[in-house]
Backbone as a chain_set.jsonl record, in Angstrom:
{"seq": "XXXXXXXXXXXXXXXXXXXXXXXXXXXXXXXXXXXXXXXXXXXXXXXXXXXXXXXXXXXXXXXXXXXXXXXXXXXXXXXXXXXXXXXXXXXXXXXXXXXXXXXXXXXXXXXXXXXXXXXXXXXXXXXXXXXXXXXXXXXXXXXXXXXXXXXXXXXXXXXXXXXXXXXXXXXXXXXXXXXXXXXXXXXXX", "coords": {"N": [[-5.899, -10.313, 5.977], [-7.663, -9.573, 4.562], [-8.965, -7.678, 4.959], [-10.566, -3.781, 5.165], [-10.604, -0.757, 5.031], [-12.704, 1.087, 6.866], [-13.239, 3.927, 6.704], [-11.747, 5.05, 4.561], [-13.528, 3.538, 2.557], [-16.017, 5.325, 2.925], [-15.217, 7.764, 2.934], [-14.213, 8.044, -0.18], [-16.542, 7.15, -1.054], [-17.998, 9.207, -0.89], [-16.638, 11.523, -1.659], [-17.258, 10.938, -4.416], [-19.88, 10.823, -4.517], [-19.732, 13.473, -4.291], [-18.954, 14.215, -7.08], [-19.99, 13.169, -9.411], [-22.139, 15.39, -10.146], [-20.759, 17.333, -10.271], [-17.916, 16.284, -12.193], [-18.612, 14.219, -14.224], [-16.712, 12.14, -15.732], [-14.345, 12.094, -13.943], [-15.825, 10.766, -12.12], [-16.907, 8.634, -12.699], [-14.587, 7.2, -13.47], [-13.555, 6.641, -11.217], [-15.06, 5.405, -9.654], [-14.727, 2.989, -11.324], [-11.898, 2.813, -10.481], [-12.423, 2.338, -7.511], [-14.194, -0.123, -8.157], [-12.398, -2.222, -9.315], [-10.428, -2.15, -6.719], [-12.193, -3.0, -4.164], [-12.528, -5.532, -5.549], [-10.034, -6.984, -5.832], [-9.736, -6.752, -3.354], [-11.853, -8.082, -1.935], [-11.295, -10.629, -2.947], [-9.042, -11.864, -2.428], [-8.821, -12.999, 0.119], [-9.539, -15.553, -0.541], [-7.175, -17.083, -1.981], [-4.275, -17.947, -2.198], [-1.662, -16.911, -3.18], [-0.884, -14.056, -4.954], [0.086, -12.527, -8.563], [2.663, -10.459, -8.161], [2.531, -8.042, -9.729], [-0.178, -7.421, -10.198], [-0.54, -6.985, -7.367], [0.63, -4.502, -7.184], [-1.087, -3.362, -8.884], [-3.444, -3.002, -7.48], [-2.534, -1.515, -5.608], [-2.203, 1.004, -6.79], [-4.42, 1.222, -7.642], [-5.858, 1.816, -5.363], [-4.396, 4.545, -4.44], [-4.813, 6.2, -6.466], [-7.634, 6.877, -6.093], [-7.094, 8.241, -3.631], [-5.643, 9.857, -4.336], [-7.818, 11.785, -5.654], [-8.987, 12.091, -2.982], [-7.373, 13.63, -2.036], [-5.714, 15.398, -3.654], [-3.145, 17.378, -4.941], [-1.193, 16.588, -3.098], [-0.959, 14.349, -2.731], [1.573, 12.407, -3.751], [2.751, 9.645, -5.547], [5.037, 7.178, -7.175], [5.64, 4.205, -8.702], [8.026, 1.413, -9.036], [8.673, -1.656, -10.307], [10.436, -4.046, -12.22], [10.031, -5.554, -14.804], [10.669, -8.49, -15.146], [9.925, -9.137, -12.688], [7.165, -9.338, -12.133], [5.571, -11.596, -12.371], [5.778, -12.552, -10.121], [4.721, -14.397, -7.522], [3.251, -13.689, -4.431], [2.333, -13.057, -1.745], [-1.548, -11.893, -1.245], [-1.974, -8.506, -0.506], [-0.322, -8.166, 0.977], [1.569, -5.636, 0.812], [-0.564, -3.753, 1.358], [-0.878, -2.7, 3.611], [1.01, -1.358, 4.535], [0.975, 0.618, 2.819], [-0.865, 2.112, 3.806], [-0.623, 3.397, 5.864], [1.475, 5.147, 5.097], [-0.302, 6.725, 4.09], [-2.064, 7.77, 6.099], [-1.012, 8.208, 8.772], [1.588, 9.238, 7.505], [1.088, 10.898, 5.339], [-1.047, 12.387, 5.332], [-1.108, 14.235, 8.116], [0.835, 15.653, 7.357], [1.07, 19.362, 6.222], [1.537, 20.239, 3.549], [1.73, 17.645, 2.649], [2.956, 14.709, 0.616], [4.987, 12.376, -1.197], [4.62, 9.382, -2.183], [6.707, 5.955, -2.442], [6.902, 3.065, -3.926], [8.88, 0.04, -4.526], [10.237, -2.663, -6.013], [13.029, -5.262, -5.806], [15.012, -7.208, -7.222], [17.56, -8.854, -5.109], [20.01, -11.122, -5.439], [18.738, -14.035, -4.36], [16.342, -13.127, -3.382], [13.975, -11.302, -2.697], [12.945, -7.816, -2.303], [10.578, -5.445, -1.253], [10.042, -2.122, -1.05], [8.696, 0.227, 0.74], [8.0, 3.313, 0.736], [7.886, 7.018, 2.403], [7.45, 10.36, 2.068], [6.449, 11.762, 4.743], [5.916, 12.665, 8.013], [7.602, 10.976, 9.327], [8.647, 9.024, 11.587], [9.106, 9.759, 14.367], [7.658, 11.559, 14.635], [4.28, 12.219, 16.821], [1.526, 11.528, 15.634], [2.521, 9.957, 13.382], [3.206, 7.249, 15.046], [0.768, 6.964, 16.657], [-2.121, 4.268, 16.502], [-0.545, 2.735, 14.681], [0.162, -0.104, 14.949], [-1.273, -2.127, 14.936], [-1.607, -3.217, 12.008], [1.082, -3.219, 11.71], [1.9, -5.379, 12.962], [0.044, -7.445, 12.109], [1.175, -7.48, 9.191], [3.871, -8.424, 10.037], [3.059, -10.984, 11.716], [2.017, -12.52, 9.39], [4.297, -12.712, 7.706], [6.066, -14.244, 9.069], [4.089, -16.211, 9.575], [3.886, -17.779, 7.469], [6.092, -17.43, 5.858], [8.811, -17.812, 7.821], [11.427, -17.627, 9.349], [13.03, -16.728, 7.04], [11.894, -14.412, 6.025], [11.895, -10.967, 6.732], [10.682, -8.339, 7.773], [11.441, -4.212, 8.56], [11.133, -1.301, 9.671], [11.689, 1.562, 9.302], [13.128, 5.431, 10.064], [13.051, 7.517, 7.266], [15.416, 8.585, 5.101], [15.0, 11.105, 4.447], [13.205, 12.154, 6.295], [10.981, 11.253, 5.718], [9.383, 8.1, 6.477], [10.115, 4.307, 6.077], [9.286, 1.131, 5.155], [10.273, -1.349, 5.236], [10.433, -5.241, 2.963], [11.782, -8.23, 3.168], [11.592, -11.127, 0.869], [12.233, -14.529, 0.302], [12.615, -15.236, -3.305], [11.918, -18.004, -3.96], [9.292, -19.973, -4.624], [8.699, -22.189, -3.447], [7.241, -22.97, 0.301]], "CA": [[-5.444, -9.847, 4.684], [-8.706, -9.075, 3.704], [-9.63, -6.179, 5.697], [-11.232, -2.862, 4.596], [-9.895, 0.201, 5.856], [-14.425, 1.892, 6.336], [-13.194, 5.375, 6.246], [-11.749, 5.144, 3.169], [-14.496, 3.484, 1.522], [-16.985, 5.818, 2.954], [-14.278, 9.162, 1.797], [-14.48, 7.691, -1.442], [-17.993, 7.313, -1.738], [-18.32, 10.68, -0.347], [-16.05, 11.726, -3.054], [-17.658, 9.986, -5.887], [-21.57, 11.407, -4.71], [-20.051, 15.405, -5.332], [-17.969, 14.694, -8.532], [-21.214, 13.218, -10.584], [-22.503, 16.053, -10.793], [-19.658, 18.242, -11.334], [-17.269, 15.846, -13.193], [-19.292, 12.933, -14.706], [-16.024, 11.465, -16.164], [-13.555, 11.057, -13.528], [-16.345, 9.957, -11.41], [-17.002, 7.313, -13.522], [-12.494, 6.527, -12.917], [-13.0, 7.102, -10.294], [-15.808, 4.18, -9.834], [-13.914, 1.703, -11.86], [-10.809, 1.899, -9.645], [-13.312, 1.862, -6.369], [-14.26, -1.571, -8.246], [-11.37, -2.665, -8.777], [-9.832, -2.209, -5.568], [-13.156, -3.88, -3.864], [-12.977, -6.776, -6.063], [-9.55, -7.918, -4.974], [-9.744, -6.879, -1.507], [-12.784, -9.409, -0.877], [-10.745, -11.982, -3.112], [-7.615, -11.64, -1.229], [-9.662, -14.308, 1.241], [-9.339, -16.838, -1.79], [-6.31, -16.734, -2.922], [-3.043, -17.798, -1.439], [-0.56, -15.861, -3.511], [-0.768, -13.612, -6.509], [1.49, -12.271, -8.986], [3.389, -8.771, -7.864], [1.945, -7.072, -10.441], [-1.497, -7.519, -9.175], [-0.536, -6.368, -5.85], [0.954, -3.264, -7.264], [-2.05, -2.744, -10.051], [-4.374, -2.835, -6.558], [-1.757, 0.032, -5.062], [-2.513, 2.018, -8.129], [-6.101, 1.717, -7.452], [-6.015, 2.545, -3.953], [-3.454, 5.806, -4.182], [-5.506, 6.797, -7.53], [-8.363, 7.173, -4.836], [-6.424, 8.711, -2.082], [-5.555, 11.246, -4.423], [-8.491, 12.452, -5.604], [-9.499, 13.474, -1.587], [-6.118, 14.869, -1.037], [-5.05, 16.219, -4.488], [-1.865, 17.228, -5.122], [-0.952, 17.019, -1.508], [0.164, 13.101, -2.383], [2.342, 12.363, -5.334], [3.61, 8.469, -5.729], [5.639, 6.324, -8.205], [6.076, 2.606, -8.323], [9.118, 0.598, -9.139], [8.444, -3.05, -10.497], [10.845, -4.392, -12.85], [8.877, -6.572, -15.598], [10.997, -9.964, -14.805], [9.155, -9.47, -11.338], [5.634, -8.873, -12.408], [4.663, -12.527, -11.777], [6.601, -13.441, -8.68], [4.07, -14.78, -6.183], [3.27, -12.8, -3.485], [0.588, -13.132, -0.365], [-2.369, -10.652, -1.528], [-2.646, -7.311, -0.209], [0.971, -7.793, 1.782], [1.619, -3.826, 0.772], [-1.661, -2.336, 1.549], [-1.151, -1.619, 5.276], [1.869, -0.544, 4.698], [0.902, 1.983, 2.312], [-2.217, 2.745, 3.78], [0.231, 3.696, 7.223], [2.225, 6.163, 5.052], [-1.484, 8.196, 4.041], [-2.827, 8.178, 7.428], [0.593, 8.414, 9.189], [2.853, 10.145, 7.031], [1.169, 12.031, 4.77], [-2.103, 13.442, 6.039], [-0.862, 14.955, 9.327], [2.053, 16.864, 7.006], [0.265, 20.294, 5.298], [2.145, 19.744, 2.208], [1.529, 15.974, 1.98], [4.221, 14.212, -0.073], [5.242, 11.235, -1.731], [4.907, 7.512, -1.762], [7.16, 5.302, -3.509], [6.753, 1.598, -3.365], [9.511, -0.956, -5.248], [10.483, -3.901, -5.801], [14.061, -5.284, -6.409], [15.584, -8.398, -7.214], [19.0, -9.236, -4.376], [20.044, -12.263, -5.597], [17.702, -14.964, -4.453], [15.93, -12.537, -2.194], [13.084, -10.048, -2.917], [12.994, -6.602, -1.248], [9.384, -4.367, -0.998], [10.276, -1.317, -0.034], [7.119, 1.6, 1.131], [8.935, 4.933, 1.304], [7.056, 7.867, 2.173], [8.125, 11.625, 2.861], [5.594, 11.958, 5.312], [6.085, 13.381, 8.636], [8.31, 10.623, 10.003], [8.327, 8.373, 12.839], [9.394, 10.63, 15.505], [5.772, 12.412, 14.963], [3.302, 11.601, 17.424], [0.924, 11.029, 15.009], [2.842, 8.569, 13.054], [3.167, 5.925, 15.762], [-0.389, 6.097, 16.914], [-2.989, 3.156, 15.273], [0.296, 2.269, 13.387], [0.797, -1.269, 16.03], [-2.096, -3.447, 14.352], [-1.261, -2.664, 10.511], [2.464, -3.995, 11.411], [1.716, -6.848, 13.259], [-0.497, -8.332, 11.166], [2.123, -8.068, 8.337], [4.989, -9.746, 10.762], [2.415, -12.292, 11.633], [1.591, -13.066, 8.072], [5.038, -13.424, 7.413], [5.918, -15.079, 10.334], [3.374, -18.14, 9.692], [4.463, -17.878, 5.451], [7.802, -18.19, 5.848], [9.613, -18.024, 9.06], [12.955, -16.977, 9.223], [13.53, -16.432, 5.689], [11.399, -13.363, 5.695], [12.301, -9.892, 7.352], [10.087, -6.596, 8.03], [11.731, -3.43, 9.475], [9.896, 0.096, 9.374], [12.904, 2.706, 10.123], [13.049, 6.417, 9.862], [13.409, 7.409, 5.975], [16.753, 9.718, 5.048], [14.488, 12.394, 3.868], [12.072, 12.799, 7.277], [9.207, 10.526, 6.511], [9.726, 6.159, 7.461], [10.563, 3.73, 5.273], [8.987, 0.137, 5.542], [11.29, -2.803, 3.76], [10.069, -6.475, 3.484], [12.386, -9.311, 2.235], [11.32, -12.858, 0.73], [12.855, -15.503, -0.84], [12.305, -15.767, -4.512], [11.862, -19.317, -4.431], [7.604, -20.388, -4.606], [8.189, -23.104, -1.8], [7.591, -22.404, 1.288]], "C": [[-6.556, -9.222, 3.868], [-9.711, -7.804, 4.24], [-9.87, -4.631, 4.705], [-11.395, -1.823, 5.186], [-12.152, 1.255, 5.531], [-14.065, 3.015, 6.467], [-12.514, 5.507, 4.887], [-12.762, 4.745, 2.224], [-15.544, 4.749, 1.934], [-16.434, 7.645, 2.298], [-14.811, 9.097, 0.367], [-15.887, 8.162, -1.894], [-18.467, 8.597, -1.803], [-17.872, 11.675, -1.505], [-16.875, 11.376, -4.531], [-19.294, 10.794, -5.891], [-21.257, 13.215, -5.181], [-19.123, 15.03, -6.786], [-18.882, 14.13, -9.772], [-21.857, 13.667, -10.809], [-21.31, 17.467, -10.95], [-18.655, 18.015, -12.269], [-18.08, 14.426, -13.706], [-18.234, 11.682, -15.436], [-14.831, 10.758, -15.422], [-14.446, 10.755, -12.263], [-16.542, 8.886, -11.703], [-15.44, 6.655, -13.372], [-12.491, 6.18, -12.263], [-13.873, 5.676, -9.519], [-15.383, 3.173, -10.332], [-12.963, 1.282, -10.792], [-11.526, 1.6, -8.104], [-13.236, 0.196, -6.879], [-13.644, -1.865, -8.356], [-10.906, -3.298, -7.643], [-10.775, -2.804, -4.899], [-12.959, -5.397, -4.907], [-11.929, -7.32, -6.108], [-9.543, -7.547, -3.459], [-10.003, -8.022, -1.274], [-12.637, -10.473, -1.645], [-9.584, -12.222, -2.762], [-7.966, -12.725, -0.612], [-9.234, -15.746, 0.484], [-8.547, -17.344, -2.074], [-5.352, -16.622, -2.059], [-1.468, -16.759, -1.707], [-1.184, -15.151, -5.193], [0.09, -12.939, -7.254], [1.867, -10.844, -8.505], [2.725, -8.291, -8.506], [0.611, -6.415, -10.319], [-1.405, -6.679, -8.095], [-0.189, -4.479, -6.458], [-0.354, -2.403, -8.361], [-3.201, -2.108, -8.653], [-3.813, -1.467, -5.659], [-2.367, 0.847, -5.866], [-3.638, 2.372, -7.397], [-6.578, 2.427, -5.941], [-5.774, 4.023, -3.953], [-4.557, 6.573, -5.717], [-6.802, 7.429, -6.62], [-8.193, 8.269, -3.913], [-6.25, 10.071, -2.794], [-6.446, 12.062, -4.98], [-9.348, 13.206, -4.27], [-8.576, 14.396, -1.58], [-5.289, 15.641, -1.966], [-3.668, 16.384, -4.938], [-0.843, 17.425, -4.06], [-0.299, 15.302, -2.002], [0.72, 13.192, -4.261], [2.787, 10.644, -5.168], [4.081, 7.958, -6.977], [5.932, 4.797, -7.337], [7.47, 2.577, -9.039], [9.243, -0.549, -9.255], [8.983, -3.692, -12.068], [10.523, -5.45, -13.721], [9.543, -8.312, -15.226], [10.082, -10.341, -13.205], [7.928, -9.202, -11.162], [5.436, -10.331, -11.79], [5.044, -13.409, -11.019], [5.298, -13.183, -8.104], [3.855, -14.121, -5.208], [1.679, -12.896, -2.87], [-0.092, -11.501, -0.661], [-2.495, -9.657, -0.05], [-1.507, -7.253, 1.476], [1.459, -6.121, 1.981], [1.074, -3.191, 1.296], [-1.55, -1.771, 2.638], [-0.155, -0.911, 5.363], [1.891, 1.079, 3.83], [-0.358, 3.041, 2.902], [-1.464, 3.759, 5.025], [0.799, 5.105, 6.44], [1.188, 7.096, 4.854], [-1.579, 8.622, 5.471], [-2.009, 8.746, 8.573], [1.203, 9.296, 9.326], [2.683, 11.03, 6.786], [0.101, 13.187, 5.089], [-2.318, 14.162, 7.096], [0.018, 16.213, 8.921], [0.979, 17.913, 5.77], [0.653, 20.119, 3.957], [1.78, 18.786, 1.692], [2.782, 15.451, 1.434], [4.265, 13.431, -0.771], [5.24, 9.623, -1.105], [5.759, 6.546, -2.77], [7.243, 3.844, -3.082], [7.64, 1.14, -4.62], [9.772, -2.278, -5.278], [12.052, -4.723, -6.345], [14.585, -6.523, -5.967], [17.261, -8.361, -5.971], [18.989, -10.48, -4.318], [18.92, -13.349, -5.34], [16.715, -14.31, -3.817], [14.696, -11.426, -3.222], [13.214, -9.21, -2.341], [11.991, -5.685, -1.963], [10.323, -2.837, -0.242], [9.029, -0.315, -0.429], [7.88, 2.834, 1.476], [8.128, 5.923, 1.454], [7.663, 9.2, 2.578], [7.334, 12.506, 3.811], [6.296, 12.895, 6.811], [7.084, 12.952, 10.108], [7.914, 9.863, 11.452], [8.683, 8.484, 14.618], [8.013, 11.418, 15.924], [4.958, 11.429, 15.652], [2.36, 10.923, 16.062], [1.256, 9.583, 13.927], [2.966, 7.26, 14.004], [2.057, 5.529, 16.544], [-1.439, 5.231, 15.8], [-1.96, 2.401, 14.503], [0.351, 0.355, 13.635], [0.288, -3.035, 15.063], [-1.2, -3.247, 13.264], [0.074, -3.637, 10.595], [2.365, -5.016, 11.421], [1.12, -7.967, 12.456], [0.389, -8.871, 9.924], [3.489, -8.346, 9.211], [4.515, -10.713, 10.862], [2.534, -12.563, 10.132], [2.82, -13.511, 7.773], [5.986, -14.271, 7.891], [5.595, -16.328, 9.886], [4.041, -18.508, 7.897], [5.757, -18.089, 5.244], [9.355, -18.511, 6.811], [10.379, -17.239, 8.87], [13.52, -16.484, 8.433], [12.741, -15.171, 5.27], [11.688, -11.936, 6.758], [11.203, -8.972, 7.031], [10.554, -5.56, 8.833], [10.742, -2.085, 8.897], [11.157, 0.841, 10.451], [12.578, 4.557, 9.333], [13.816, 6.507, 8.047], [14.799, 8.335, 6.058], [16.193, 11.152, 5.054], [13.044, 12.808, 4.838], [11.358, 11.486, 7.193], [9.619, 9.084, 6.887], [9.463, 5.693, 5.968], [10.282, 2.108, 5.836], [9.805, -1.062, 4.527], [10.908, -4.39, 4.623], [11.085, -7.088, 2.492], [11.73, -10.273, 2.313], [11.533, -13.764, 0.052], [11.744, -15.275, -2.142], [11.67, -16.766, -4.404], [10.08, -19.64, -4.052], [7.603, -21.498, -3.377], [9.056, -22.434, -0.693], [8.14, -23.107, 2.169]], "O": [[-6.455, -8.562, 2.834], [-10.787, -7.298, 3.92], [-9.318, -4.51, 3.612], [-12.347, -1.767, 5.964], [-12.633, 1.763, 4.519], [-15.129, 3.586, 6.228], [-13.049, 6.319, 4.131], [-12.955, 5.398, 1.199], [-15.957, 5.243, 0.885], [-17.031, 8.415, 1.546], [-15.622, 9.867, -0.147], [-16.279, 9.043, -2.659], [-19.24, 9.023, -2.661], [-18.615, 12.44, -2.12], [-16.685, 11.942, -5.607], [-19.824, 11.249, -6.905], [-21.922, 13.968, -5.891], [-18.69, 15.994, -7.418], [-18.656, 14.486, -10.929], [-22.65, 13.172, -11.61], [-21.305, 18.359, -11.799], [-18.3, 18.883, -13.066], [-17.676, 13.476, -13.036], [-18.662, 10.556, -15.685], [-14.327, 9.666, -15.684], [-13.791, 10.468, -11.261], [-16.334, 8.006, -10.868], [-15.365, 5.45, -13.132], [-11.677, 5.286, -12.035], [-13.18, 4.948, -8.809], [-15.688, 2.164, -9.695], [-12.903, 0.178, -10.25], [-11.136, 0.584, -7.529], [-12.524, -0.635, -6.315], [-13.402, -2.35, -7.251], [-10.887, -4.511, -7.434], [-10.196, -3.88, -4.748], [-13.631, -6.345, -4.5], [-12.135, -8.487, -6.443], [-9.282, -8.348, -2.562], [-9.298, -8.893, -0.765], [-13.434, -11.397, -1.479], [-9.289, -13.376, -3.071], [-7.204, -13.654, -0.881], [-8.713, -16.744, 0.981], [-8.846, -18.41, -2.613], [-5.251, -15.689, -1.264], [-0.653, -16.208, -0.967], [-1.713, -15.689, -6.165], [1.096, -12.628, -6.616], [0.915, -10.068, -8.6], [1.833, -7.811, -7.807], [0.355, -5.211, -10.334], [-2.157, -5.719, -7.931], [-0.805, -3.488, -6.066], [-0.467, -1.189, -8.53], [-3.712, -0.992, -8.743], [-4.54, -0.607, -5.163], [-3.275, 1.49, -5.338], [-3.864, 3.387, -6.739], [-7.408, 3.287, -5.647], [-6.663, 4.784, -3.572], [-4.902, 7.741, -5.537], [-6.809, 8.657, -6.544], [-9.063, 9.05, -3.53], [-6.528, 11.152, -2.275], [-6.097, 13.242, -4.939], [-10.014, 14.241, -4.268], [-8.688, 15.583, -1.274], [-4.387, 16.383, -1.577], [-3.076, 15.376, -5.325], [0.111, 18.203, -4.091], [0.84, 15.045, -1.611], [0.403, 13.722, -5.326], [3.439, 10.632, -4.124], [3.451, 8.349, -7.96], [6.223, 4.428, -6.199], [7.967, 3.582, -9.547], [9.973, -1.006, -8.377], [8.172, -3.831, -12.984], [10.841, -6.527, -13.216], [8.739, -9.233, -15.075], [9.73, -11.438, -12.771], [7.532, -8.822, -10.06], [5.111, -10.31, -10.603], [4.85, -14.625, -11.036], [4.762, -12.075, -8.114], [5.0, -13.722, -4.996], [0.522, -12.841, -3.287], [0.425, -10.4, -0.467], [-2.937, -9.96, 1.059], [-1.702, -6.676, 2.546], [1.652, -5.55, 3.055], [1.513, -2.164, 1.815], [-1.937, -0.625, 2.869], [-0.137, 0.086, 6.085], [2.474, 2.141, 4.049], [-0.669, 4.195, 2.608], [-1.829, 4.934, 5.038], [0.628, 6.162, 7.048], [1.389, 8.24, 5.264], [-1.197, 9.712, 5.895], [-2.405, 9.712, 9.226], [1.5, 10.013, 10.281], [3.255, 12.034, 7.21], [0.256, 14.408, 5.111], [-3.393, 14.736, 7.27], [0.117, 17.286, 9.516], [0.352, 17.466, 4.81], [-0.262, 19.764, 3.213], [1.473, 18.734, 0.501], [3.784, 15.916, 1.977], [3.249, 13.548, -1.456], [5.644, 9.027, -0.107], [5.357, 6.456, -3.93], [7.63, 3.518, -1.96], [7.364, 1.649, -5.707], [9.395, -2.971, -4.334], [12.117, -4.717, -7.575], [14.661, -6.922, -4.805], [18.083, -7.545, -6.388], [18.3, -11.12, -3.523], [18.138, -13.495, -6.28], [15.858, -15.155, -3.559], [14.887, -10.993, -4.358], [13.821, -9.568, -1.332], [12.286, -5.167, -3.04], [10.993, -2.721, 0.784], [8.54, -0.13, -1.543], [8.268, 3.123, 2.608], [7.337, 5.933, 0.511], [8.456, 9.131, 3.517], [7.435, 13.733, 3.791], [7.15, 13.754, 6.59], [7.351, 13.564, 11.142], [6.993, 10.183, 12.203], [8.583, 7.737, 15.592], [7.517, 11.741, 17.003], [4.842, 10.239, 15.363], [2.646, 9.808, 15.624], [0.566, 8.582, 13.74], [2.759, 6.184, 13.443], [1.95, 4.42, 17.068], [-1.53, 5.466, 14.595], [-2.321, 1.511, 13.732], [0.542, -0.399, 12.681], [0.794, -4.113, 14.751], [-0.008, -3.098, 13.53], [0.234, -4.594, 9.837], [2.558, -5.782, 10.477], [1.584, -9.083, 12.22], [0.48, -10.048, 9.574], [4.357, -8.522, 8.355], [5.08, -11.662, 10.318], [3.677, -12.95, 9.89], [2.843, -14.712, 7.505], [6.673, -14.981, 7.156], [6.343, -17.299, 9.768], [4.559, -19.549, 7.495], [6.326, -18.883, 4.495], [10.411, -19.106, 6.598], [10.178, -16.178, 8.278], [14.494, -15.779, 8.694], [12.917, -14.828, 4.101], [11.586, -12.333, 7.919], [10.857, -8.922, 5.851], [10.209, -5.717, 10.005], [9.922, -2.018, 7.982], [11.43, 0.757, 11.649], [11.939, 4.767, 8.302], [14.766, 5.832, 7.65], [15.156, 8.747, 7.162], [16.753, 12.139, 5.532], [12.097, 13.483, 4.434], [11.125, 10.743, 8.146], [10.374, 9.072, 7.859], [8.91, 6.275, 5.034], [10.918, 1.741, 6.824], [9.742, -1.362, 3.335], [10.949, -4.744, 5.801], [11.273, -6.688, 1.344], [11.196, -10.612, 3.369], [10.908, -13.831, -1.006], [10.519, -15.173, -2.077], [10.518, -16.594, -4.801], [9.81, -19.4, -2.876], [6.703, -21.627, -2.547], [10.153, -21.906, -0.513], [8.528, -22.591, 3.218]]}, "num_chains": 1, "name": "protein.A"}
């Protein structure tokens, strides 16, 4: 859970050494959300659950990132309804899945696209969903490297809650794949 995707940090940095001297301000943004996003990664390790909101403030910081390499080539919106800001949630459950739709979805398609990540109450049930309009899971490129990234989040929720938790990753309506996790509401496991 606490892994650290090193081409993105080293993009970044790479990013961050030309924009202080040509933008001095959103390098400095651009440095905050770097920290940020480093400072829960490597407390992710710590830390059995944290609230949704968290998880999605650490999306932010990631995709805020992502799009200063790739511009207006990605576009995302969240979806986190304030009664579900401080539902519980195993840190940094999202990230592979979003990190799957950059590397995946969107950086193989010339255009690039969208990411939309939500979150929505079904009765006692939670539902994540990672949407991306990437380039789909019929593209070679989307299903290579993708294998770890999943597994790890089936394992995780696998040993966290058994049976009562679901992950599928199906083709989206609109081309790119579509990753949906359910998990009980309820704090015991």
């Amino acid at each position: 859970e606490s892994q650290l995707e090193p081409h993105m940090l080293f993009n970044t940095l790479a990013n961050l050494r030309v924009l202080i001297a040509l933008d001095p301000l959103k390098a400095q943004a651009m440095l905050d959300r770097l920290i940020a996003f480093l400072r829960a990664t490597l407390s992710a390790s710590r830390v059995g659950t944290h609230p949704l909101g968290a998880e999605f403030d650490r999306l932010a910081d990631y995709l805020a990132l992502m799009q200063v390499r790739m511009g207006p080539r990605l576009q995302y919106a969240f979806e986190l309804p304030d009664d579900l800001r401080r539902t519980p949630l195993p840190p940094l459950l999202l990230q592979p899945l979003v990190e799957n739709c950059i590397t995946h979805g969107l950086e193989p398609k010339i255009g690039g696209g969208r990411i939309d990540v939500l979150a929505v109450r079904e009765g006692a049930t939670l539902v994540l969903t990672v949407r991306d309009s990437g380039v789909g899971l019929s593209h070679e490129a989307a299903t290579q490297g993708t294998r770890f990234g999943m597994q790890q989040v089936r394992d995780r929720l696998a040993a966290l809650y058994g049976a009562r938790a679901t992950f599928t990753l199906e083709a989206a309506a609109d081309g790119g794949a579509e990753a949906r996790i359910t998990l009980p509401l309820s704090t015991d496991r």
